[in-house]
C-alpha positions, 0 to 999 in steps of 0.5 A: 401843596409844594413838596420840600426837597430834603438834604442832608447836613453837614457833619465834621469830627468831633474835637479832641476836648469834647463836653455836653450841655446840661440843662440849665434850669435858672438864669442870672439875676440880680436884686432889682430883677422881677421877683418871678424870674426866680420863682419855681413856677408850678405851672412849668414844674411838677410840685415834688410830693410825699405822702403824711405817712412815708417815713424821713428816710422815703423822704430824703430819698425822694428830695435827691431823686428830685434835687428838692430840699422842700415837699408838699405833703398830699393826702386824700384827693391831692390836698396838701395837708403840709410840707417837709423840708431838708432841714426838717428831716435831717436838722434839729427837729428830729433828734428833738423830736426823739429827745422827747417822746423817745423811738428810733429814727427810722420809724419817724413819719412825716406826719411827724415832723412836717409843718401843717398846712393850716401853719404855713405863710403864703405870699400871695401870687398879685404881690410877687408880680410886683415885687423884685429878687431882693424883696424875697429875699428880705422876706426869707431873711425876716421869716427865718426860712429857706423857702417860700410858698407861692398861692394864688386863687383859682378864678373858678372855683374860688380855692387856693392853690400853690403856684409856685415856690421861691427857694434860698439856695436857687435865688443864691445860684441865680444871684451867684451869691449865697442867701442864707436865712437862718442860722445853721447848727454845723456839727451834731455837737451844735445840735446837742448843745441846743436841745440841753439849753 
């Protein structure tokens, strides 16, 4: 075996105008790209998870922790028995939520308030391979919602699981435009308007 001889790099001084690179977690697209170049692939990125019985206030804690605006709600053994999003947490539902059966708040659980796991749409891994950037976001527009959940069959044990996840607001960056799905209540006073009608 040939040993390498070592040296030592070159080093110079820093200029005076000096920035650093942060990590860039998405490239540019555009609509005719292939559908999986804008998916969270849960192959590459652990899913960010709650449990049912975390309270909305956990919750929203672990979205910034995580800059998520989508959990998968795990129970017993791992399986997702929902999922919770921002919009959930802090939109409408809530205070609808406590408009009807009355409490506080901060005593609000995710099991609440999260969408159940027997209720949630998938697409279907075999059908994102094939598809482009703007028929996910068609899909988004014709569901009304800011996220999609990936699946895909485990070739071995025959059970589904999520593969990945595509989300509104990362399409929007890697399009460099943004891709809203539904329409927003801005201001509380929107949001009371809608729980009088």
């Amino acid at each position: 075996m040939i040993e390498r001889t070592h040296k030592s790099l070159g080093m110079h001084k820093a200029p005076k105008a000096l920035a650093y690179q942060e990590p860039c977690t998405f490239t540019r697209v555009v609509v005719n790209s292939p559908a999986i170049s804008v998916m969270t692939d849960l192959r590459n990125v652990s899913a960010a998870t709650i449990g049912p019985e975390a309270t909305l206030t956990e919750a929203t804690r672990t979205m910034m922790a995580r800059n998520v605006r989508l959990l998968l709600v795990v129970g017993a053994a791992q399986a997702i028995v929902g999922l919770i999003t921002a919009r959930d947490t802090h939109g409408e539902r809530p205070i609808q939520w406590l408009h009807e059966r009355g409490g506080k708040y901060a005593d609000l659980l995710v099991s609440d308030l999260m969408i159940a796991a027997e209720d949630l749409d998938l697409i279907d891994i075999r059908d994102v391979l094939h598809a482009e950037v703007g028929d996910i976001v068609a899909t988004l527009k014709a569901s009304g919602r800011q996220h999609a959940l990936v699946a895909e069959r485990d070739p071995v044990s025959g059970s589904t699981r999520i593969r990945g996840i595509f989300s509104a607001t990362q399409i929007g960056r890697q399009l460099g435009c943004a891709v809203q799905a539904f329409d927003v209540a801005n201001t509380f006073a929107e949001i009371e308007r809608t729980l009088a009608g």
